[in-house]
N, C-alpha and C positions, 0 to 999 in steps of 0.2 A: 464277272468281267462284262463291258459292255463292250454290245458290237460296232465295227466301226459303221460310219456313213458312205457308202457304197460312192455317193456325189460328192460328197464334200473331200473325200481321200483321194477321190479322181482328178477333180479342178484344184487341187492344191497340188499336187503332181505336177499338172501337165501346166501351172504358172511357175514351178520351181523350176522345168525344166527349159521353159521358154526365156525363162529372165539368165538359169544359167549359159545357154545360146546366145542370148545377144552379150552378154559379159565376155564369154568366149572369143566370141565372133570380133567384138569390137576392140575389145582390151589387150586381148592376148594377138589376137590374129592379125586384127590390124597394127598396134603399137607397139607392140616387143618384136625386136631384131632375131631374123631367124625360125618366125615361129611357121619353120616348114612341115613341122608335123600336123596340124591342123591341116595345112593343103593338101596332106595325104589321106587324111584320117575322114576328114566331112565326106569326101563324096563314098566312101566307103559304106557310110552311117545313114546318110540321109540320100534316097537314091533322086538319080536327075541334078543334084548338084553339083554346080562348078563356082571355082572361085575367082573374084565373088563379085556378080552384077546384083543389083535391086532385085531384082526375080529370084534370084538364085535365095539370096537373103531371105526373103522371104517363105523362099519353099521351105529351107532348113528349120525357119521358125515354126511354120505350122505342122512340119512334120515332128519337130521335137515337142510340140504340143501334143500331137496325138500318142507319141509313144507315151506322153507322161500322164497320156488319160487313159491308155491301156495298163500299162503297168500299174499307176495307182487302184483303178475300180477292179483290175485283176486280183493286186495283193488283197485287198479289202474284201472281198468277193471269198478268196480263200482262205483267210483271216477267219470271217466272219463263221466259214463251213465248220473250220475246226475246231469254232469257240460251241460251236451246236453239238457234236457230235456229244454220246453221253461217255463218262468217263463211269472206270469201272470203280468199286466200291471197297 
């Protein structure tokens, strides 16, 4: 098996989860009727946010950038340990 790429499985994360944020953010939160669950849920997830100014908007995007550059070079990272380890015979 090969191992993953520690960057490339991080930056592909943390644009997966930036583009799902503004999809979110805009789609669901601003244009569907109701969608009070978001106005519950964001400031829970992404701390300092309120909804929703430019600023605010913004924090949520670069914080869901970072969690998706932590979680991906995390998984990838631990991926990578277990594809090393030797397996028994």
């Amino acid at each position: 098996m090969t191992p993953l790429n520690v960057k490339g499985v991080a930056l592909a994360t943390g644009l997966f989860l930036g583009v799902t944020y503004i999809l979110c953010t805009v789609l669901f939160g601003l244009l569907v009727p109701g969608g009070q669950a978001l106005h519950q849920l964001y400031p829970l997830i992404f701390p300092g946010f309120t909804w929703i100014s430019p600023g605010s908007f913004v924090l949520g995007l670069v914080e869901s950038v970072v969690y998706g550059l932590y979680i991906g070079g995390g998984f990838s990272l631990a991926y990578n340990l277990v594809l090393r380890r030797p397996r028994p015979a």
